[in-house]
Each structure stands twice: as structure tokens, then as C-alpha cells.
Gaussian input, Z-matrix of N, CA and C with variables (Angstrom, degrees):
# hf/3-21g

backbone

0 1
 N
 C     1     B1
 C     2     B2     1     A1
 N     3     B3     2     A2     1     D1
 C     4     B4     3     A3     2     D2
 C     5     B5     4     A4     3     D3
 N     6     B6     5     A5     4     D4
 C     7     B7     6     A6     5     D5
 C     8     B8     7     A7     6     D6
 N     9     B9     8     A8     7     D7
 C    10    B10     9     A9     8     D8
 C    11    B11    10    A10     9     D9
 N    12    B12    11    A11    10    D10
 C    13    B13    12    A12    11    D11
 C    14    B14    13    A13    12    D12
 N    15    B15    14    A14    13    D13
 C    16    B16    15    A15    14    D14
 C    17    B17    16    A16    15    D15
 N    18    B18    17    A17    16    D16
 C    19    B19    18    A18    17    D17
 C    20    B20    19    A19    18    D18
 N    21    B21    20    A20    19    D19
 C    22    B22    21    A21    20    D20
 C    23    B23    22    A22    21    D21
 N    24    B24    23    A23    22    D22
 C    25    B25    24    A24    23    D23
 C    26    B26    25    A25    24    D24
 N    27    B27    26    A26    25    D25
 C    28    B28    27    A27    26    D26
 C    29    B29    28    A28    27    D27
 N    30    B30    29    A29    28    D28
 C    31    B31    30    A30    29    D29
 C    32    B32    31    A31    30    D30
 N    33    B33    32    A32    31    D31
 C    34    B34    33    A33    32    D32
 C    35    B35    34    A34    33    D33
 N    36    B36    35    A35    34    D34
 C    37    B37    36    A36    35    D35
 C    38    B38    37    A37    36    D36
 N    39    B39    38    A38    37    D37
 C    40    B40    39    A39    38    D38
 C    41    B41    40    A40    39    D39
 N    42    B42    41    A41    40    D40
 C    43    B43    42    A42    41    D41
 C    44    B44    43    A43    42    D42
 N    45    B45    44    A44    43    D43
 C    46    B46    45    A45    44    D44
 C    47    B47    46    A46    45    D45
 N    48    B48    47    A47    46    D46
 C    49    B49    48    A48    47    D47
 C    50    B50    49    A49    48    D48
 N    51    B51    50    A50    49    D49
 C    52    B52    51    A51    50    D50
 C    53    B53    52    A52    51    D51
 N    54    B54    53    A53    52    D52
 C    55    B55    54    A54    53    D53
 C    56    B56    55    A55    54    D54
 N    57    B57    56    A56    55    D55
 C    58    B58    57    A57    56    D56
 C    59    B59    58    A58    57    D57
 N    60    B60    59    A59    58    D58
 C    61    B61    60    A60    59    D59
 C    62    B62    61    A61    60    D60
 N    63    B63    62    A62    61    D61
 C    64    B64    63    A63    62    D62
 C    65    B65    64    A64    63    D63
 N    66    B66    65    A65    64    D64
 C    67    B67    66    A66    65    D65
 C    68    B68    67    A67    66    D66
 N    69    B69    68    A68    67    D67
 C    70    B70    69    A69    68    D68
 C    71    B71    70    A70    69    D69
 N    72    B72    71    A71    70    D70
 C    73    B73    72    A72    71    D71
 C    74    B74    73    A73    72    D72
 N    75    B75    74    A74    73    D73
 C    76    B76    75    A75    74    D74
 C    77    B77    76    A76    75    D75
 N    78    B78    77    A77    76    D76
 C    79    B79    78    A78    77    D77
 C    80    B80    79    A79    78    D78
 N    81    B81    80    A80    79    D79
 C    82    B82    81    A81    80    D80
 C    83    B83    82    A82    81    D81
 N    84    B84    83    A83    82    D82
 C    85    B85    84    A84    83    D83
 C    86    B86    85    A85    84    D84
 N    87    B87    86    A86    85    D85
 C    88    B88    87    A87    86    D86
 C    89    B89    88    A88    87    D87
 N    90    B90    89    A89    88    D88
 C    91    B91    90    A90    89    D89
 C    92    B92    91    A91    90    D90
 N    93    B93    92    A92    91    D91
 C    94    B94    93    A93    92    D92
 C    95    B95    94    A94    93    D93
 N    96    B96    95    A95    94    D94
 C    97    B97    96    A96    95    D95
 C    98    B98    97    A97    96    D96
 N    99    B99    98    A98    97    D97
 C   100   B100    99    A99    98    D98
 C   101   B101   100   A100    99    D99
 N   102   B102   101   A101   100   D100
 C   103   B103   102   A102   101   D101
 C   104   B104   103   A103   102   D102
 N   105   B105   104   A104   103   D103
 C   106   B106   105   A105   104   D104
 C   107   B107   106   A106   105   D105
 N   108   B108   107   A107   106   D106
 C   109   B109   108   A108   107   D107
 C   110   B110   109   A109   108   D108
 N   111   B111   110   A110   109   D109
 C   112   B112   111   A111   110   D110
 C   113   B113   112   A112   111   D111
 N   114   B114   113   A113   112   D112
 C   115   B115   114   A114   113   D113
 C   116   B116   115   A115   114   D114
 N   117   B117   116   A116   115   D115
 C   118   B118   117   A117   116   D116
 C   119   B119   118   A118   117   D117
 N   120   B120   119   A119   118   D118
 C   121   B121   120   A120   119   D119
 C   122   B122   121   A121   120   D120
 N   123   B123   122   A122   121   D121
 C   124   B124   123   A123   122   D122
 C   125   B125   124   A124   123   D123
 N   126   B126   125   A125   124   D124
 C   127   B127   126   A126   125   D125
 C   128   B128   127   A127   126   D126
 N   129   B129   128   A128   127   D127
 C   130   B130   129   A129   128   D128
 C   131   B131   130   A130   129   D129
 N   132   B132   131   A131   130   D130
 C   133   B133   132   A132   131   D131
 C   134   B134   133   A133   132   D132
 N   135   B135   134   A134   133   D133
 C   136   B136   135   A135   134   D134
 C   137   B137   136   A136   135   D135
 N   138   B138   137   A137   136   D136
 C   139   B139   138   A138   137   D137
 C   140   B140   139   A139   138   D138
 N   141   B141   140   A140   139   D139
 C   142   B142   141   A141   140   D140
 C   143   B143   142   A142   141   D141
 N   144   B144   143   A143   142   D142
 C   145   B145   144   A144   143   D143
 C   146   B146   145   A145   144   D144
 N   147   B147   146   A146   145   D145
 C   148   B148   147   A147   146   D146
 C   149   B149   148   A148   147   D147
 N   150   B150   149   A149   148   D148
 C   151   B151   150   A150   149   D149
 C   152   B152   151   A151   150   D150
 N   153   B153   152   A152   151   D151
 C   154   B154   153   A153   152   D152
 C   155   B155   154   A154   153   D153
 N   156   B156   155   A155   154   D154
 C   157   B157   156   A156   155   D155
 C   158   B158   157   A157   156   D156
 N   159   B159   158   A158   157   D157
 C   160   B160   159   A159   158   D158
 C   161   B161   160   A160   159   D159
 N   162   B162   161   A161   160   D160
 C   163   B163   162   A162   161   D161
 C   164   B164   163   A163   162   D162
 N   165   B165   164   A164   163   D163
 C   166   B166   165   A165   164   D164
 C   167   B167   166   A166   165   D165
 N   168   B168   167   A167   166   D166
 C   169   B169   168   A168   167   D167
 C   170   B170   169   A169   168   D168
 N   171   B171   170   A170   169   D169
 C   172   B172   171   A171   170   D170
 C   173   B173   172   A172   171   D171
 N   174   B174   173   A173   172   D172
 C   175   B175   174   A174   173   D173
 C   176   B176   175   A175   174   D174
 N   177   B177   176   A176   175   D175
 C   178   B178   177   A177   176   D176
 C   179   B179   178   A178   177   D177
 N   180   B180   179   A179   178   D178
 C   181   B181   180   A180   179   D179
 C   182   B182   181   A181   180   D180
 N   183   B183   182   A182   181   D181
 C   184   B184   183   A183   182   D182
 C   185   B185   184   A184   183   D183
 N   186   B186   185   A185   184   D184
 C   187   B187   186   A186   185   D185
 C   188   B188   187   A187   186   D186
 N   189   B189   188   A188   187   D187
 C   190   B190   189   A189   188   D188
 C   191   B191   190   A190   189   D189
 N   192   B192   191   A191   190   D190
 C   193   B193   192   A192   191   D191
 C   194   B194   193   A193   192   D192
 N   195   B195   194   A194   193   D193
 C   196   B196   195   A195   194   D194
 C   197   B197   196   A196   195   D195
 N   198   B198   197   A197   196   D196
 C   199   B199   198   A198   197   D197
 C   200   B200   199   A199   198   D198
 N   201   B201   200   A200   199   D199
 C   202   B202   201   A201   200   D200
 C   203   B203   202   A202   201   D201
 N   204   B204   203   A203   202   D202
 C   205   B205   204   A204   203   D203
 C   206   B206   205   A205   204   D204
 N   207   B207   206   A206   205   D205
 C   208   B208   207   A207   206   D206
 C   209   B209   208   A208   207   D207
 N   210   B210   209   A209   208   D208
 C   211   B211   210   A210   209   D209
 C   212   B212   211   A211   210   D210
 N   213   B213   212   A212   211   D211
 C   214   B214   213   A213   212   D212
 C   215   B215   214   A214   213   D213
 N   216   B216   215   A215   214   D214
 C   217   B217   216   A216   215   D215
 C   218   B218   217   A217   216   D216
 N   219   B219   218   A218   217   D217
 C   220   B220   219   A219   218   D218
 C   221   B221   220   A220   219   D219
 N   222   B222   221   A221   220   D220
 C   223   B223   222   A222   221   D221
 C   224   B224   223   A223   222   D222
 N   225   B225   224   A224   223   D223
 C   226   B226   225   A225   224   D224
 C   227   B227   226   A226   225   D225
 N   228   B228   227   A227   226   D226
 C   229   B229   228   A228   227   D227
 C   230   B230   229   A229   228   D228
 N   231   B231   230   A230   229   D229
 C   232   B232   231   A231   230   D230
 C   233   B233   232   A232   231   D231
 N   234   B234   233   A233   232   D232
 C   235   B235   234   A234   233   D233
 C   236   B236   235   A235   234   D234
 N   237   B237   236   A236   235   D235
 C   238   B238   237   A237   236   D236
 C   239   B239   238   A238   237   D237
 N   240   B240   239   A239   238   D238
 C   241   B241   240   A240   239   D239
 C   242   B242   241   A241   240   D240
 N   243   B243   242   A242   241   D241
 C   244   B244   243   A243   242   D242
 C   245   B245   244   A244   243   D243
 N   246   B246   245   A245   244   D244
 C   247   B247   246   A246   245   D245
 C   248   B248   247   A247   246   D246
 N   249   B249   248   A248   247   D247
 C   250   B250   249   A249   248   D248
 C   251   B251   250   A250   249   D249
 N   252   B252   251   A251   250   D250
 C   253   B253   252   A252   251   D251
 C   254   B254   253   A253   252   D252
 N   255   B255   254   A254   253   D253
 C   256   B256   255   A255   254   D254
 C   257   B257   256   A256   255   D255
 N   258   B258   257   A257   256   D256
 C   259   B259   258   A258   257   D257
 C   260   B260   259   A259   258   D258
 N   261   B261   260   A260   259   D259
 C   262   B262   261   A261   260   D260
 C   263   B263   262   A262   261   D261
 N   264   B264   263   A263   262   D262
 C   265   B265   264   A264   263   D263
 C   266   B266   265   A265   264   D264
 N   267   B267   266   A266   265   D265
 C   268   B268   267   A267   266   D266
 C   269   B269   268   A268   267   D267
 N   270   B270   269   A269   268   D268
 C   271   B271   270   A270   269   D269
 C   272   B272   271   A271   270   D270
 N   273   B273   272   A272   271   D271
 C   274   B274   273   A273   272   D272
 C   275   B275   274   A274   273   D273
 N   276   B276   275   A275   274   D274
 C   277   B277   276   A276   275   D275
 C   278   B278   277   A277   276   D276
 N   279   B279   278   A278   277   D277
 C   280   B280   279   A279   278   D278
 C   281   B281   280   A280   279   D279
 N   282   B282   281   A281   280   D280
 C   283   B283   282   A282   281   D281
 C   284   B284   283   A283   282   D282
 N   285   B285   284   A284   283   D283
 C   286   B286   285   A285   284   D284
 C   287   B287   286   A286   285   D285
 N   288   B288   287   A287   286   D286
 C   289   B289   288   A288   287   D287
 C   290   B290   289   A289   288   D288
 N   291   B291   290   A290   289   D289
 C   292   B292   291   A291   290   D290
 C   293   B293   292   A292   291   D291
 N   294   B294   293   A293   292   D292
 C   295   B295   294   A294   293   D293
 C   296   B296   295   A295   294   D294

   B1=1.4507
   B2=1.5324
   B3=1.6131
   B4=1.1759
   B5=1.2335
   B6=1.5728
   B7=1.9717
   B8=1.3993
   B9=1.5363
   B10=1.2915
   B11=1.1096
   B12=1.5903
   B13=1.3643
   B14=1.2303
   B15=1.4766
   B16=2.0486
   B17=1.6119
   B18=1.3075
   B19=1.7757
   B20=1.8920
   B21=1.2982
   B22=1.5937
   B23=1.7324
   B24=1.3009
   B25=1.2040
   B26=2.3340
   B27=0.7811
   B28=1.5865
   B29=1.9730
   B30=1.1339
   B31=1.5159
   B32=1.4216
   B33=1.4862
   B34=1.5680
   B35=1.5248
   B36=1.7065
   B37=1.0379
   B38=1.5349
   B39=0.9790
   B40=1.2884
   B41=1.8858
   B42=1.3894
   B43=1.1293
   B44=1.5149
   B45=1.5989
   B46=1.2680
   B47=1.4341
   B48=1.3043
   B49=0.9866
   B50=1.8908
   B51=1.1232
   B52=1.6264
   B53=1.5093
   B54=1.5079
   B55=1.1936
   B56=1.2977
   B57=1.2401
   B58=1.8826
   B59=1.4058
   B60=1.3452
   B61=0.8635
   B62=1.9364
   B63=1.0517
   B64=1.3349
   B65=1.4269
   B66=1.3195
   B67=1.3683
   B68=1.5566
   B69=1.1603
   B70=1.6436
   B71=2.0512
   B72=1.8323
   B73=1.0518
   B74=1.2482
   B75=1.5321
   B76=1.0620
   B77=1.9657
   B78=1.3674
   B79=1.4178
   B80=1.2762
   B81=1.5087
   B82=2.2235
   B83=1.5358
   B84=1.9126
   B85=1.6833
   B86=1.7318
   B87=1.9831
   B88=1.2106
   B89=1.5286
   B90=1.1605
   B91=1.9605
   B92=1.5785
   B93=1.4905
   B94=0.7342
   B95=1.8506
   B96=1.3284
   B97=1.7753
   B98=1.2324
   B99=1.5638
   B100=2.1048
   B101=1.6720
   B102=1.0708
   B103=1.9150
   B104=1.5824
   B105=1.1137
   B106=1.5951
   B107=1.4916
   B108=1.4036
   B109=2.0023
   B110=1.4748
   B111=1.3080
   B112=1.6771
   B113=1.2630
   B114=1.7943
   B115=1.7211
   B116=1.4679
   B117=1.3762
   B118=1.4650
   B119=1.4823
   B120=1.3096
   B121=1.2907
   B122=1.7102
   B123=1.5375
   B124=1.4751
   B125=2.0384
   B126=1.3643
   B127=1.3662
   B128=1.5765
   B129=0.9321
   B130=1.5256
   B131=1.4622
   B132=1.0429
   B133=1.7027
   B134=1.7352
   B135=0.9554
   B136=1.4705
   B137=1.9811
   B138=1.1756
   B139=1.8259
   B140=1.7090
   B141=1.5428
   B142=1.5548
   B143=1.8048
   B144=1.8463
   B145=1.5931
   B146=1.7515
   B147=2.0998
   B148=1.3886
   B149=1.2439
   B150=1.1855
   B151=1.5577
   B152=1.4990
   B153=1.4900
   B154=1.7452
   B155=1.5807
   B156=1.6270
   B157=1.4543
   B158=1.2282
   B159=1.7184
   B160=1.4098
   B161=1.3658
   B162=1.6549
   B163=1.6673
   B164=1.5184
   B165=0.9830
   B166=1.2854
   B167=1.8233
   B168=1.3460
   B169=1.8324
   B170=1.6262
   B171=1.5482
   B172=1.9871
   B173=1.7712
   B174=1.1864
   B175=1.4361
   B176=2.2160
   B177=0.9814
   B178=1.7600
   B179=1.8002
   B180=1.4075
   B181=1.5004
   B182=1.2453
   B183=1.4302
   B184=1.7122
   B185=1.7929
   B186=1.0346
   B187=1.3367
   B188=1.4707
   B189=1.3934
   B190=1.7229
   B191=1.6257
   B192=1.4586
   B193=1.3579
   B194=1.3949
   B195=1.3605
   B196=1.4395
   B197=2.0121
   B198=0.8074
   B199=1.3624
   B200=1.8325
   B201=1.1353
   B202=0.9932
   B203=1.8891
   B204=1.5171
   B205=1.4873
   B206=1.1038
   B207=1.9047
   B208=1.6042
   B209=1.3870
   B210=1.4174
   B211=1.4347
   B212=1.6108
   B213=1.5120
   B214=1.7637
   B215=1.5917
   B216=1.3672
   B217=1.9247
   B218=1.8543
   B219=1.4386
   B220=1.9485
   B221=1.2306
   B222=1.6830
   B223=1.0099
   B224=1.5535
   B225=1.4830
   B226=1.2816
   B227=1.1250
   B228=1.7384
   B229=1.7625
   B230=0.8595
   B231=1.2290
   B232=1.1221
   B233=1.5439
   B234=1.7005
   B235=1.0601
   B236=1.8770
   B237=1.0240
   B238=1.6128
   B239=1.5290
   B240=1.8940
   B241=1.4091
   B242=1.4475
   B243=1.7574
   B244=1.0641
   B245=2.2338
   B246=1.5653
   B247=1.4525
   B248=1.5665
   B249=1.1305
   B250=1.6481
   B251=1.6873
   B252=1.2622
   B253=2.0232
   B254=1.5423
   B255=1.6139
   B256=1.8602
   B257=1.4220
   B258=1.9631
   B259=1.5255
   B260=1.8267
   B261=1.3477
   B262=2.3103
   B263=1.7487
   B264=1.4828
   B265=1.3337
   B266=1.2282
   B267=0.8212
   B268=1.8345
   B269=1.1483
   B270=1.2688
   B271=1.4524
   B272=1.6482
   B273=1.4506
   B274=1.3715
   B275=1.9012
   B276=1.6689
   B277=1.3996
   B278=1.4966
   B279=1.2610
   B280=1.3496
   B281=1.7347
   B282=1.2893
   B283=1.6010
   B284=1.5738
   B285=1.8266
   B286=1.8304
   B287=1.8416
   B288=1.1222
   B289=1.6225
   B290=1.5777
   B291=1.4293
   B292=1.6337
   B293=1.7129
   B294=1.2289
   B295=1.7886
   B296=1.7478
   A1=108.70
   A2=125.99
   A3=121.26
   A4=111.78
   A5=100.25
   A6=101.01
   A7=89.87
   A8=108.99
   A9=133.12
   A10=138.14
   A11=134.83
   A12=117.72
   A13=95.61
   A14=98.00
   A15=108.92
   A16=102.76
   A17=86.84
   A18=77.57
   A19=102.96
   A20=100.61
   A21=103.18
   A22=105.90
   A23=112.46
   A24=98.26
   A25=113.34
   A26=99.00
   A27=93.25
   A28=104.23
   A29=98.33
   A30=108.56
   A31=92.07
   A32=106.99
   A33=114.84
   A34=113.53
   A35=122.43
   A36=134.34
   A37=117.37
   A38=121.37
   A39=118.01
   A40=123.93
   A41=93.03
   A42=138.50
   A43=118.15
   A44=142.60
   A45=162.38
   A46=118.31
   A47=157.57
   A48=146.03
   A49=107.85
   A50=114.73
   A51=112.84
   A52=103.09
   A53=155.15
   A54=162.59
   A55=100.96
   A56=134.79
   A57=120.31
   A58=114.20
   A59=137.23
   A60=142.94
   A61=116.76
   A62=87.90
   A63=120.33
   A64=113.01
   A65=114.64
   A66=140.74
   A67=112.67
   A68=124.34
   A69=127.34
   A70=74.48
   A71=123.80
   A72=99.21
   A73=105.29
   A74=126.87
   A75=100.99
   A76=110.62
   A77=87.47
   A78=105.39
   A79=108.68
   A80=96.79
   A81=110.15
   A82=87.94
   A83=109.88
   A84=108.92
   A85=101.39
   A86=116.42
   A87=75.09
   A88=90.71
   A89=133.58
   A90=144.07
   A91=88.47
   A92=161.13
   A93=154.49
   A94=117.41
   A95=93.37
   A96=102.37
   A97=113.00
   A98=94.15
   A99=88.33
   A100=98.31
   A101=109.88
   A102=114.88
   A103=106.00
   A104=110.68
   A105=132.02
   A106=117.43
   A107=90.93
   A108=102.56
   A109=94.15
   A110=111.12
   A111=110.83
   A112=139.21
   A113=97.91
   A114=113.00
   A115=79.48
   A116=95.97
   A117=130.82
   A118=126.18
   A119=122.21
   A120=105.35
   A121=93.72
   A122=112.87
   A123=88.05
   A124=93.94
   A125=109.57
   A126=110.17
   A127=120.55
   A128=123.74
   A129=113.26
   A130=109.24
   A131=98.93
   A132=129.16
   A133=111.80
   A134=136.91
   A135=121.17
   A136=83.10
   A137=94.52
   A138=125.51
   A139=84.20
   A140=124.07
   A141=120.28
   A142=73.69
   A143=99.15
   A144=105.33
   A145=102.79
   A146=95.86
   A147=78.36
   A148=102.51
   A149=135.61
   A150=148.66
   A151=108.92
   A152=111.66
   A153=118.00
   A154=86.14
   A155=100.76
   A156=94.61
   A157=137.37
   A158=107.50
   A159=114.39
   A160=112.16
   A161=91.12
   A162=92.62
   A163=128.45
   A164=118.36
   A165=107.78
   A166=114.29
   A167=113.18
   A168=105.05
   A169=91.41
   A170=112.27
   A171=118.04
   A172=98.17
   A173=90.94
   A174=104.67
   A175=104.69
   A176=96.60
   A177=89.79
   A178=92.58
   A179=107.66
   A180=115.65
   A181=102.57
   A182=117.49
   A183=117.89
   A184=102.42
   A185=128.05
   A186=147.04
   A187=103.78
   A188=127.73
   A189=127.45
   A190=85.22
   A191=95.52
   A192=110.09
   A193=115.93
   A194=118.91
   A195=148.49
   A196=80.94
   A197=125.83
   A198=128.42
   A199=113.15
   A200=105.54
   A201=129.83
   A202=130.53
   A203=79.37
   A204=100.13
   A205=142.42
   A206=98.65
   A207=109.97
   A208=107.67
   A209=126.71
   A210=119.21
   A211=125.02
   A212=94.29
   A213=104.03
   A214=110.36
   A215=93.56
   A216=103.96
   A217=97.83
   A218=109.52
   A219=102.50
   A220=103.18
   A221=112.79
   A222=107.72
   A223=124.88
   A224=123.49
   A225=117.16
   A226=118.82
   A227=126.52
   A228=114.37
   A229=138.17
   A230=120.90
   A231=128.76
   A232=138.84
   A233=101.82
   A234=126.98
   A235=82.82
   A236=104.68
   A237=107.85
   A238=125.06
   A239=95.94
   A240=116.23
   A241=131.66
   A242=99.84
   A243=107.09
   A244=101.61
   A245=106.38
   A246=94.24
   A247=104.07
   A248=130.46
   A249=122.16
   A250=113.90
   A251=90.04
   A252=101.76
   A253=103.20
   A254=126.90
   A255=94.61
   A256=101.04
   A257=120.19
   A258=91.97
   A259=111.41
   A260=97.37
   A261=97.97
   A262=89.92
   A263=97.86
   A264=108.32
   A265=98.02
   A266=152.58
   A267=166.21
   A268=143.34
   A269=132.92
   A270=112.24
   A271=109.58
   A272=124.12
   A273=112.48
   A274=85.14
   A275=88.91
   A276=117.06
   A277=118.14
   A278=137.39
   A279=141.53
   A280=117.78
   A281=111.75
   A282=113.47
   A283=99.50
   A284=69.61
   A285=77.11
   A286=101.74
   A287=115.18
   A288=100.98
   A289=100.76
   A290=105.57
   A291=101.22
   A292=75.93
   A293=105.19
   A294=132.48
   A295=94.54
   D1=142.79
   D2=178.33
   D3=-94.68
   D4=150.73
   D5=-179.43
   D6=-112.79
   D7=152.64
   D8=146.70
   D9=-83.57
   D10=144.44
   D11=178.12
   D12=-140.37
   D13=140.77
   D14=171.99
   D15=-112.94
   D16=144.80
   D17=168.41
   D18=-153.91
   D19=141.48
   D20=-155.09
   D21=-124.15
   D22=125.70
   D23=-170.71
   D24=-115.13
   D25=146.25
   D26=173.51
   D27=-112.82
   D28=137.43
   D29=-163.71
   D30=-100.50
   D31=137.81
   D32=161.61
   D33=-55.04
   D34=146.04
   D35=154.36
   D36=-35.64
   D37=-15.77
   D38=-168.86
   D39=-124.37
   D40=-4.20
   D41=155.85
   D42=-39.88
   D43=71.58
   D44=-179.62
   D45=-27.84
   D46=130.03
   D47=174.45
   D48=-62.43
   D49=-21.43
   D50=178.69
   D51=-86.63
   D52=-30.95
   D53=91.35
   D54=13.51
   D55=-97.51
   D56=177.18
   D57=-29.48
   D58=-43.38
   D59=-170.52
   D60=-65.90
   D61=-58.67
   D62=162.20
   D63=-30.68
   D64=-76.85
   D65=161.94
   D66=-33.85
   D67=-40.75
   D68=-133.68
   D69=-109.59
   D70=-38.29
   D71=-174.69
   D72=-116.43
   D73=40.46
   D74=152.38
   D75=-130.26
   D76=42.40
   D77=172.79
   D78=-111.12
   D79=-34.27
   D80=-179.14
   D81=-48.13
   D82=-55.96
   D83=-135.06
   D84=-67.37
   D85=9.93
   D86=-151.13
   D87=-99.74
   D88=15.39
   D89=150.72
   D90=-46.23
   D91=-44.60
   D92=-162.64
   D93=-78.95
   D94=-10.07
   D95=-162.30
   D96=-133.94
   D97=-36.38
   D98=-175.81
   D99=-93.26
   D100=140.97
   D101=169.96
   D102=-74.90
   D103=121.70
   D104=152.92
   D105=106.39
   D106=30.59
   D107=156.74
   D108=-89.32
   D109=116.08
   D110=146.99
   D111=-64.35
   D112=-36.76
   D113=-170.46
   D114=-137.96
   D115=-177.99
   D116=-163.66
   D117=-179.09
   D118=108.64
   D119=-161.88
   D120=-150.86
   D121=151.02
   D122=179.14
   D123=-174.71
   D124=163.18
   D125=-178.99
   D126=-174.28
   D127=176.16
   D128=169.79
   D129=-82.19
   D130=172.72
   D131=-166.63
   D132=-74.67
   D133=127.25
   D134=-164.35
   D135=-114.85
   D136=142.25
   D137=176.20
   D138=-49.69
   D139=171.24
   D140=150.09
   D141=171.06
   D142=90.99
   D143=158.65
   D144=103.71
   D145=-95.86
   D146=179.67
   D147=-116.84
   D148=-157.10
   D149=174.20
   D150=-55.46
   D151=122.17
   D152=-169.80
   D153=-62.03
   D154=162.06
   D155=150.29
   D156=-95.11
   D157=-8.12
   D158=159.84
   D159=-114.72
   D160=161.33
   D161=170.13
   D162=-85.04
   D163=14.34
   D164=-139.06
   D165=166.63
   D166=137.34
   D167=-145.62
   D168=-157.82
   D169=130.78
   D170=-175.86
   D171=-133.99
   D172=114.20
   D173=-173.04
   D174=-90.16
   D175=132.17
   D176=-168.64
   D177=-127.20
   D178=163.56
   D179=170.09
   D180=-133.73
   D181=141.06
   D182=177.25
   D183=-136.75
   D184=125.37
   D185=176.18
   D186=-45.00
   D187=-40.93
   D188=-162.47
   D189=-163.33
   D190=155.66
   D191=-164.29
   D192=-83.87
   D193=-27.27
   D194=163.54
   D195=-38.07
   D196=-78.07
   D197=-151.11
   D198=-67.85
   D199=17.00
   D200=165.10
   D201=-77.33
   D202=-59.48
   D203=162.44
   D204=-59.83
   D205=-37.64
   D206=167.88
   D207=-71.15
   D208=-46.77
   D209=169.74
   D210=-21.28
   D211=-75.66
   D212=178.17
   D213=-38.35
   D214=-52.13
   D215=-161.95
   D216=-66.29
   D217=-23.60
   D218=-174.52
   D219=-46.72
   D220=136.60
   D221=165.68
   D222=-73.12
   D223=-9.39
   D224=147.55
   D225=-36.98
   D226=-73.19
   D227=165.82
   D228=-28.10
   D229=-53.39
   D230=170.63
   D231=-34.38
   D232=-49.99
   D233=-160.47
   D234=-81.74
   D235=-43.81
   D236=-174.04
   D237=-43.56
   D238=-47.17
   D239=154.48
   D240=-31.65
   D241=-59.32
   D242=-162.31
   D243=-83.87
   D244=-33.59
   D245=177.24
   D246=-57.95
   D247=-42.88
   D248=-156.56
   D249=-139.92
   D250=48.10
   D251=156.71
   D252=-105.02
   D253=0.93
   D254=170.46
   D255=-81.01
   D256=-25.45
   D257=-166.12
   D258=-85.74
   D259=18.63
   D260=175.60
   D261=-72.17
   D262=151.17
   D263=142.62
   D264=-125.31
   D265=-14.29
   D266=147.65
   D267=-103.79
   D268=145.58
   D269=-176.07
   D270=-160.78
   D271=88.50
   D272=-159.76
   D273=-108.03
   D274=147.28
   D275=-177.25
   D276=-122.01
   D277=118.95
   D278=-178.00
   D279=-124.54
   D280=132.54
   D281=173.48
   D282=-141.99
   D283=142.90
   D284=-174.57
   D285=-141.39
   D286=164.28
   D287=163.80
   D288=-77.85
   D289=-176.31
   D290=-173.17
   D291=-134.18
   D292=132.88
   D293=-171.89
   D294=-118.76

């Protein structure tokens, strides 16, 4: 069964438009590096009423859920973490199987 993962980020105020950018592709590149993203899909946050609470949302597909785990733990992620967690002020994460 395939799992899904969302993961949603809110950018600090202080947070650069070249820094978002930054962020947004070197999270794409990492379908390119970690084994067992199938899909990948991802974008900013569209307004609808009042102010989103995030900016910004990375849609992932993983074949078995096990492969989930290795993701987080890649040290590609990781490293991703560590370049661009000062500009989060938030960061909500969801996995689900996809039915």
C-alpha cells in the first residue's frame, strides 16, 4: 500500500524571498537523492479567506511505509534540515496510507 506524506512549512518574517526559494528547491532536489519518493509535488500556499497558516506545502509518495523512515533519517534530509530550519516558524507534517 502507498503512504503519503505532506509536509507544510510557515516561513519566518524575516525569511528572504531568495531563502524561500532556496528552500522550495532544495527540498524538490531531494526525489533526486533519497530512494523511495515516487512522486513529488509541491507549491506555495494559496490565500482562500483569511491568511494560510503556512506558506508553503511538499506533497511526497512512498511505496511502503518503512520507506518513510529512511527518508527522514537520509542524510540528504537532514542536511536540508539543518541548511533551512532558521527560516521555519512552523512546520506541520502528516502521513497517511493513500486508500
Amino acid at each position: 500500500m502507498p503512504y503519503q506524506r505532506i509536509v507544510c512549512f510557515k516561513f519566518t518574517s524575516a525569511a528572504t524571498p531568495e531563502q524561500i526559494q532556496a528552500h522550495m528547491d532544495s527540498f524538490a532536489a531531494l526525489r533526486d537523492v533519497v530512494p523511495g519518493i515516487t512522486e513529488y509535488r509541491a507549491g506555495h500556499v494559496m490565500p482562500e479567506g483569511t491568511a494560510p497558516r503556512y506558506d508553503s506545502l511538499h506533497y511526497l509518495v512512498f511505496e511502503r511505509e518503512e520507506e518513510i523512515q529512511r527518508y527522514f533519517n537520509h542524510p540528504a534530509h537532514q542536511q536540508f534540515i539543518q541548511r533551512n530550519r532558521s527560516i521555519w516558524e512552523d512546520v506541520l507534517v502528516l502521513n497517511a496510507p493513500i486508500e
